[in-house]
ZAVOKOL-202848 format. One record per residue (C-alpha): residue in one letter; residue number from 1; x, y, z. Coordinates in steps of 0.2 Angstrom, whole numbers, padded with zeros to 4 digits, m for minus. Layout:
<zazas>
rest,nr,u,v,w
a,NUM,X,Y,Z
...
</zazas>
This chain:
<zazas>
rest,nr,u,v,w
x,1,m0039,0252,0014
x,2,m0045,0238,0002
x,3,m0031,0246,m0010
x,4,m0018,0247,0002
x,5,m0021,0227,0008
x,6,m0023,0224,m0013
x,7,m0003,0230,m0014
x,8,0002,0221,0001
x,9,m0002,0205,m0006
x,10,0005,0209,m0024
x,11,0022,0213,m0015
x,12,0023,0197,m0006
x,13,0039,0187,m0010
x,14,0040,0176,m0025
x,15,0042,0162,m0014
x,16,0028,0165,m0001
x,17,0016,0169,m0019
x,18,0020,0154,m0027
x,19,0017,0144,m0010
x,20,0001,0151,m0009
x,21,m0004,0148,m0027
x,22,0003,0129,m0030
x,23,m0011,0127,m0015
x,24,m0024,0132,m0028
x,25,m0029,0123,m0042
x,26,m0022,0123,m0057
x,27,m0037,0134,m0066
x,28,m0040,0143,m0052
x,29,m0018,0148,m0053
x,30,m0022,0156,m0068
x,31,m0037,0165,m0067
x,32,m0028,0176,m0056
x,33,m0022,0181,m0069
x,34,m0035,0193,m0075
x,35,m0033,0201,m0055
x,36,m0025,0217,m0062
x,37,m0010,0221,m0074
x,38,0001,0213,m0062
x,39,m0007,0198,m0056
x,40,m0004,0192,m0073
x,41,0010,0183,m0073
x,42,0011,0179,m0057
x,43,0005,0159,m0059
x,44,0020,0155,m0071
x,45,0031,0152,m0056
x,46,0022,0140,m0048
x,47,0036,0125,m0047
x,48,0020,0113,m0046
x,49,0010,0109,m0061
x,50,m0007,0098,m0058
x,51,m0017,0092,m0072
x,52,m0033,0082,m0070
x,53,m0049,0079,m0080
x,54,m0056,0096,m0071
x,55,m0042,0106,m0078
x,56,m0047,0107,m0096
x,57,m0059,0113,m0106
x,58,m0079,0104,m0109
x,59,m0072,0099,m0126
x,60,m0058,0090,m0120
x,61,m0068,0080,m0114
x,62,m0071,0072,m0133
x,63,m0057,0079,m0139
x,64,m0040,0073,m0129
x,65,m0030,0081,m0140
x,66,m0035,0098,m0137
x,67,m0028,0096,m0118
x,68,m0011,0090,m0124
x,69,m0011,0107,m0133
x,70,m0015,0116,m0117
x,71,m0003,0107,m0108
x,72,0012,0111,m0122
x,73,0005,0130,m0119
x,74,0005,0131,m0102
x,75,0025,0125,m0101
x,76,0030,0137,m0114
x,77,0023,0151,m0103
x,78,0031,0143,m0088
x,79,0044,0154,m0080
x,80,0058,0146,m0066
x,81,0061,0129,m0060
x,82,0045,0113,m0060
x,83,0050,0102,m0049
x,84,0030,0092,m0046
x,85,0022,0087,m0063
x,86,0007,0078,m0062
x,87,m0005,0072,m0077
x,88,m0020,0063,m0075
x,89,m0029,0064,m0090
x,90,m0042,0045,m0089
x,91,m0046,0035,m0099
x,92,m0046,0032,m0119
x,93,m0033,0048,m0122
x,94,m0027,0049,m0139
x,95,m0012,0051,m0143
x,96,m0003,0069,m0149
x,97,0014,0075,m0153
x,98,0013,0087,m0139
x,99,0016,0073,m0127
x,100,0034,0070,m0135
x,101,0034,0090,m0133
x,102,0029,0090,m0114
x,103,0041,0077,m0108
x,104,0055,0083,m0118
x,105,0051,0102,m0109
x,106,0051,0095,m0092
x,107,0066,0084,m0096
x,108,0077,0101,m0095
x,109,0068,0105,m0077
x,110,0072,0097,m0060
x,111,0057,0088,m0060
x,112,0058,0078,m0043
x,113,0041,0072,m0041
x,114,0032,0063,m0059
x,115,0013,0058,m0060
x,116,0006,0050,m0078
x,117,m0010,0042,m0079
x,118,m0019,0035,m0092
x,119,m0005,0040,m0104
x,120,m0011,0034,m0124
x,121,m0008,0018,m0130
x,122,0012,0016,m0135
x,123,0026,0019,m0127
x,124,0030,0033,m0114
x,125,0043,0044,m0125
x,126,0061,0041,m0120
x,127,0062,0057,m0112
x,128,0055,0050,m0095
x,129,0072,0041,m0094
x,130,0080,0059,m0096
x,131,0076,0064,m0078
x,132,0088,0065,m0070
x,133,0083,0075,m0052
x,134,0068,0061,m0050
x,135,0065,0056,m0034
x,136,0044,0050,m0034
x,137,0040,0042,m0050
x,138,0020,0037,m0052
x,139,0014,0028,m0066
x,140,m0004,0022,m0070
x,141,m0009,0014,m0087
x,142,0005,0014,m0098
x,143,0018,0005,m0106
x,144,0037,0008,m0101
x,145,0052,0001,m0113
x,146,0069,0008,m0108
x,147,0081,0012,m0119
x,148,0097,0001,m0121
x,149,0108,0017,m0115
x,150,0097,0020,m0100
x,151,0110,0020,m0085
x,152,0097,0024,m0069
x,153,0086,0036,m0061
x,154,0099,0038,m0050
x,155,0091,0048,m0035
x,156,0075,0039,m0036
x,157,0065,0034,m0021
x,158,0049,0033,m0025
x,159,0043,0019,m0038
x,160,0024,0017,m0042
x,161,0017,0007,m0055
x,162,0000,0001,m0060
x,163,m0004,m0007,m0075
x,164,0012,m0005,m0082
x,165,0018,m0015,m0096
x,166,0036,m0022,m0097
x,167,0045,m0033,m0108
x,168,0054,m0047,m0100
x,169,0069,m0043,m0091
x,170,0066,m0024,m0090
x,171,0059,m0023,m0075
x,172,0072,m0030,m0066
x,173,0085,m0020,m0074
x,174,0075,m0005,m0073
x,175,0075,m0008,m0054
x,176,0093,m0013,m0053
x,177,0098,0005,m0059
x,178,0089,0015,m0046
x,179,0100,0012,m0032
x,180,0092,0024,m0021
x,181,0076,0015,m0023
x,182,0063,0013,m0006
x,183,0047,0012,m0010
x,184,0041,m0001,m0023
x,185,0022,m0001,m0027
x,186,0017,m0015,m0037
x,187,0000,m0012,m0044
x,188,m0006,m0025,m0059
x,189,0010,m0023,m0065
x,190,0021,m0039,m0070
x,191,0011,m0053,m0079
x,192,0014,m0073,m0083
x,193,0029,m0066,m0095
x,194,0039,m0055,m0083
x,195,0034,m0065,m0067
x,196,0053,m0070,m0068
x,197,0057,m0052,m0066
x,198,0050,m0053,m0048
x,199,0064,m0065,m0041
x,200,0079,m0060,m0035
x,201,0076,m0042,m0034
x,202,0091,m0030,m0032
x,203,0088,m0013,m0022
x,204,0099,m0011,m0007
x,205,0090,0002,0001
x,206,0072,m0005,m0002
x,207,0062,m0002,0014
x,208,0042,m0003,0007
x,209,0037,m0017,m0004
x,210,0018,m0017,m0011
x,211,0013,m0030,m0021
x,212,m0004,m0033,m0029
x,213,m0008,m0045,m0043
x,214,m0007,m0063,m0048
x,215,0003,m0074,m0033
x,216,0020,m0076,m0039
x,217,0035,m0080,m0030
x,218,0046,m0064,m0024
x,219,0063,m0065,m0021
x,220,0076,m0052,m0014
x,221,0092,m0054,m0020
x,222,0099,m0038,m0011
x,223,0087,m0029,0002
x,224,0093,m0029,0018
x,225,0085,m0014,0023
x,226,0066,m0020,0018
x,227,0054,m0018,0034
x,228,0038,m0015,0027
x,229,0029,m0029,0015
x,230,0011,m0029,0008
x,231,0005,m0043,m0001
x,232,m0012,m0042,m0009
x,233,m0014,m0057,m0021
x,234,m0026,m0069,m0032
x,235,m0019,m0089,m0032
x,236,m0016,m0095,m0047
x,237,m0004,m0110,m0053
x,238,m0004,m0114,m0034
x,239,0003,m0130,m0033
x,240,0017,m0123,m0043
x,241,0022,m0114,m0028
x,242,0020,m0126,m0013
x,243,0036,m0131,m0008
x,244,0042,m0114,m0009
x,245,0032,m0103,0004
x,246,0044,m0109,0019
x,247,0058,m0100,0011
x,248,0049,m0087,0007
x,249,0045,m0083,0023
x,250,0065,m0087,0027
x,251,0071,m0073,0018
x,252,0058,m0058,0028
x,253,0070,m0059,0042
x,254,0072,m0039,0040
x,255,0052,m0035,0039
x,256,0044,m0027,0055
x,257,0029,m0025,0046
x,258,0020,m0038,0037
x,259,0000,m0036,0028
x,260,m0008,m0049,0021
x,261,m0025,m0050,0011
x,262,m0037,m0064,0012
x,263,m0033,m0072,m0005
x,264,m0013,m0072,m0002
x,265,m0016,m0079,0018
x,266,m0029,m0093,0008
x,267,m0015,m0098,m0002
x,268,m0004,m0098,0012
x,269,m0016,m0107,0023
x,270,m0021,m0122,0008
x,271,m0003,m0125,0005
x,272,m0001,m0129,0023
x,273,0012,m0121,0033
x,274,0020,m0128,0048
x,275,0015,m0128,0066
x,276,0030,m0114,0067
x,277,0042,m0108,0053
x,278,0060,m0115,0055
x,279,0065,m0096,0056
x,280,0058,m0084,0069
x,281,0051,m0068,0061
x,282,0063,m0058,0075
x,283,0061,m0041,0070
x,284,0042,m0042,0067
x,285,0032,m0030,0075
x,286,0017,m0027,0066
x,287,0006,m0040,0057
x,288,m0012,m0038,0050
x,289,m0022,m0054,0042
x,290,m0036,m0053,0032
x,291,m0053,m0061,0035
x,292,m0050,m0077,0043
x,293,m0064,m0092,0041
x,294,m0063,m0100,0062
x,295,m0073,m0114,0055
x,296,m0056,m0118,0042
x,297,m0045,m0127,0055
x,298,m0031,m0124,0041
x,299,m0034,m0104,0042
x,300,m0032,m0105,0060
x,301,m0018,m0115,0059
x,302,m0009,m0103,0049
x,303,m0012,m0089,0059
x,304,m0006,m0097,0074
x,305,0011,m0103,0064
x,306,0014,m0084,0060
x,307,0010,m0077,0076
x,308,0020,m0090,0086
x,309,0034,m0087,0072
x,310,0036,m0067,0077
x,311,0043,m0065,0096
x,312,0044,m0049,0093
x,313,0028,m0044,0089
x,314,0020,m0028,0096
x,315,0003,m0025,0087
x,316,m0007,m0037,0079
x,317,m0023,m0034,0068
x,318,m0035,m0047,0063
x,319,m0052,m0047,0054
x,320,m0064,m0065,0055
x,321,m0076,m0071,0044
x,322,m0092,m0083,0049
x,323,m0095,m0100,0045
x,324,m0110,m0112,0047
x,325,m0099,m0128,0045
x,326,m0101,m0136,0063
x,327,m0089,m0149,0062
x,328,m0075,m0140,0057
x,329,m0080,m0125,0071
x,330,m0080,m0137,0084
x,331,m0061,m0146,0077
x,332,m0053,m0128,0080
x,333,m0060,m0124,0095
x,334,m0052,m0142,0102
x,335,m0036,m0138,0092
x,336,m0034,m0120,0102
x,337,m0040,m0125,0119
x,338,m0027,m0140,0118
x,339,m0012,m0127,0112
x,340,m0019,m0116,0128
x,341,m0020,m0131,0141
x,342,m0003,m0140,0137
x,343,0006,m0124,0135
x,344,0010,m0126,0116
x,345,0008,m0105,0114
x,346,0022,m0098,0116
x,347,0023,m0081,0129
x,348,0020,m0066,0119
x,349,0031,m0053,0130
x,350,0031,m0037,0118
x,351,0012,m0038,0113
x,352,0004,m0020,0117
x,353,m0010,m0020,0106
x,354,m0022,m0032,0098
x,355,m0037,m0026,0085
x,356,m0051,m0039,0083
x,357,m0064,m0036,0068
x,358,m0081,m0045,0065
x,359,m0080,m0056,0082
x,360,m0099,m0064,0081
x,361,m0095,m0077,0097
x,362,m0093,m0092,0089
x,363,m0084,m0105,0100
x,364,m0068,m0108,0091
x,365,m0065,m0088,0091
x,366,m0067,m0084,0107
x,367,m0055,m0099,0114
x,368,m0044,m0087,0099
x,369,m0048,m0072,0109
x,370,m0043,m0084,0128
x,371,m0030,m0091,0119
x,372,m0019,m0073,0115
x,373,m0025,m0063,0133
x,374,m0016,m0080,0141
x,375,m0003,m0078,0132
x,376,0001,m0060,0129
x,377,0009,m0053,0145
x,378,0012,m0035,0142
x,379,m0006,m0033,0133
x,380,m0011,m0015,0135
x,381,m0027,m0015,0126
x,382,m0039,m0028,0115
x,383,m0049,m0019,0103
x,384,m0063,m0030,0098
x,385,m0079,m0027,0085
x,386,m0094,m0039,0086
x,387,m0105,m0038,0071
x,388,m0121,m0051,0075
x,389,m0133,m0060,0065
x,390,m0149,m0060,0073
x,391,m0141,m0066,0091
x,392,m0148,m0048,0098
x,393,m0143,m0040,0114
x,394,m0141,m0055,0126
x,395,m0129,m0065,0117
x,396,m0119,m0050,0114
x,397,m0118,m0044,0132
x,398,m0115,m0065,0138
x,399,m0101,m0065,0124
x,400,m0091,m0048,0131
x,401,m0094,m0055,0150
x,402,m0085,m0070,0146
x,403,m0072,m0062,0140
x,404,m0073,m0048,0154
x,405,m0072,m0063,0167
x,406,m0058,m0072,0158
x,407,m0039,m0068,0170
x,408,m0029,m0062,0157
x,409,m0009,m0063,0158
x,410,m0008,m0046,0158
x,411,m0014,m0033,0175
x,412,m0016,m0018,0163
x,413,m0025,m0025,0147
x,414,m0040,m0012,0143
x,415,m0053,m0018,0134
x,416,m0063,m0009,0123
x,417,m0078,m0018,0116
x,418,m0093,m0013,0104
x,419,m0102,m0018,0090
x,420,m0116,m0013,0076
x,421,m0132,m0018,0089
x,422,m0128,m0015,0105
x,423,m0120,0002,0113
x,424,m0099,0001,0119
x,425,m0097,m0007,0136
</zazas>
C-alpha cells in the first residue's frame, strides 16, 4: 500500500510536482532529492527559485562567496523555464564573479518576477537590463546605472526600490522607458542629487505611487491613471517648498486613495494650507492621516481643508495624538464648534465609514467627532479606539455617552466603541 501511494506521487504531472514543490523551500526542494533514484531530479524544474540567508550553508554565513557559488551550481543543474528569482543574501556580501554568472544565466530565461537584496557594493551587472519578459522588479541595497543602449523593461509592472542608488537623470529615464509601469515603490531611493528626477514623472499607466524619504516636491508629467498615493516623509528645506503644496495637491485630481504619515501631514499643516483647496479632490475616496496633535489648531485646520476638499469621500481613517497645551485645546475646540454652528462643513453625502484611533476625550476632539456625525449623512458606521491616561472608567463611559446622545445626520450610523481600560459598549 505505502509503495503503491509512493508511485502514485512520483507519477504526478510535471506541472502539479513542480507546484507542489516551488511551495517548499528552497533546501527542502532539493533534499528530495535523495527520496529514491527518481525523486532526484525532480526539483530542477521548479520555475521558482528562492534564496535567502536560511538557504546556504553555516559557513556562508562568513564566507558570502561560497553562496554565490551555490547559487551559479544550482542554475547550471536547472532544467525548464524560471520565471521567480529571488535573492536575498543581507548585509555586507562580498562580491563574486558568480553574480556576473547568475544574472547573465537568468538573462536567457523569462524571468517575470526579480528580487535582489543586499547585492555587493558596485553596480548591478548590465545583464539585469537584459530581461526582457520582466514584469515585478524588487530591488534593496544596490546601486543601478543603466546602460546608454538600454531601451526599456518593456512589460514591466511592478517597480520597487529601496535604497537604490542613481545618478542624476537615470531615474527618470529609467521610468520613462517602462511604459507599462503601475506600481512605483519609493523606498530611500533618490537623494538631494536626483530630487529633480522626481518631477515631472512620465508613466502613463501609473496607478500606485509609494514614496518614502526626504520631502521633495513630486510632479507627474503624464499619469492619468494614478489612484493610489502614499506619502511617508521627513521635512527638510521646508520653506523651499511653501508656495508649492497647493499645486501639488492640484494635479492628484485622479487619486482615490490618499495616505499620509505624520511627518508629511506636519509639513503640510506648518506651511499652512487653505481653509479648502482651490480644486476639489472629486474622485477621492479613501483618506488616512497620521497622528494628529487636536491641541495644534494648524493640524486641525489641515485636516479639515483636506476632508472638506474630497466630496467624494467614502472611508476616512484618522489617528490623534494628546497634548497638554490648554490654550491651544481650547482655540480648536472654538474653531470647530464655530464651522458646526454656522454651517461652514460642508454635507459629506458618500461617507460610509469613519476609523477613529487614540480618542482620549479631550474637548477639541470630541467637537471633531460632533463635528463629522453632523455632517456625514450616509454614515454607516464610526469606529472609534480610546486609549486613557489615568481618566479610569467613569470618564470613559461619560465620553462614549456623549457621543451615544449626540443626533447624528445619519439614521443608520453604528457605533462601535472600545478601548485599552474598559470592555466594548
Amino acid at each position: 500500500m505505502g509503495g503503491c501511494e509512493g508511485d502514485r506521487l512520483s507519477n504526478l504531472p510535471c506541472d502539479i510536482m513542480d507546484n507542489i514543490l516551488k511551495l517548499l523551500p528552497l533546501v527542502e526542494a532539493v533534499r528530495t532529492s535523495i527520496l529514491s533514484r527518481e525523486w532526484r531530479y525532480k526539483w530542477v524544474t521548479i520555475p521558482h527559485l528562492i534564496f535567502d540567508p536560511k538557504t546556504f550553508p553555516p559557513k556562508s554565513i562568513t564566507k558570502k562567496y561560497i553562496a554565490w557559488s551555490v547559487i551559479y551550481q544550482v542554475l547550471l543543474l536547472h532544467k525548464g523555464p524560471i520565471v521567480k528569482f529571488s535573492l536575498k543574501t543581507g548585509p555586507k556580501t562580498i562580491y563574486s564573479p558568480y553574480l556576473d554568472h547568475s544574472l547573465q544565466f537568468l538573462s536567457n530565461h523569462p524571468i517575470e518576477e526579480l528580487t535582489l537584496d543586499h547585492l555587493p557594493f558596485g553596480p548591478i551587472p548590465h545583464f539585469l537590463f537584459a530581461f526582457e519578459h520582466l514584469k515585478h522588479l524588487y530591488l534593496v541595497d544596490a546601486v543601478l546605472r543603466p546602460p546608454r543602449t538600454f531601451k526599456g523593461l518593456g512589460r514591466l509592472v511592478t517597480l520597487h526600490l529601496e535604497q537604490v542608488d542613481f545618478m542624476p537623470g537615470e531615474f527618470k529615464r529609467v521610468i520613462s522607458q517602462c511604459p507599462m509601469l503601475e506600481c512605483l515603490n519609493l523606498i530611500h531611493t533618490c537623494d538631494v542629487y536626483t530630487w529633480g528626477d522626481l518631477e515631472d514623472i512620465d508613466a502613463p499607466n501609473l496607478k500606485s505611487f509609494y514614496f518614502s524619504g526626504f520631502l521633495t516636491l513630486i510632479s507627474f508629467k503624464n499619469a492619468p491613471l494614478l489612484t493610489e498615493l502614499s506619502m511617508m516623509s521627513w521635512s527638510y528645506g521646508l520653506d523651499d517648498y511653501k508656495n508649492d503644496l497647493i499645486e501639488y495637491f492640484d494635479v492628484r485630481g485622479s487619486v482615490t486613495r490618499l495616505v499620509y504619515d505624520d511627518h508629511f501631514f506636519n509639513v503640510l499643516s506648518r506651511c499652512g494650507l487653505p481653509q479648502k483647496l482651490p480644486h476639489n479632490l472629486n474622485f477621492l475616496q479613501f483618506l488616512s492621516f497620521p497622528r494628529i496633535s487636536f491641541s495644534s489648531i494648524s493640524e486641525v485646520s489641515c485636516a479639515v481643508c483636506l476632508i472638506r476638499s474630497s466630496p467624494n469621500l467614502r472611508s476616512l481613517e484618522i489617528t490623534l495624538s494628546t497634548s497638554s497645551d490648554v490654550p491651544e485645546m481650547k482655540t480648536t475646540a472654538e474653531f470647530l464648534m464655530k464651522m458646526q454652528k454656522e454651517g461652514e462643513f460642508p454635507v459629506m453625502s458618500r461617507l460610509e465609514y469613519v476609523k477613529i484611533e487614540a480618542l482620549s476625550g479631550l474637548e477639541p476632539e470630541m467637537e471633531f467627532v460632533k463635528l463629522l456625525l453632523s455632517a456625514a449623512t450616509v454614515l454607516r458606521k464610526l469606529e472609534i479606539c480610546s486609549i486613557y491616561s489615568g481618566a479610569g472608567s467613569e470618564a470613559g463611559s461619560k465620553m462614549f455617552s456623549e457621543l451615544l446622545s449626540f443626533r447624528p445626520a445619519s439614521p443608520n450610523v453604528q457605533f462601535i466603541l472600545e478601548h485599552l481600560n474598559l470592555n466594548p459598549i
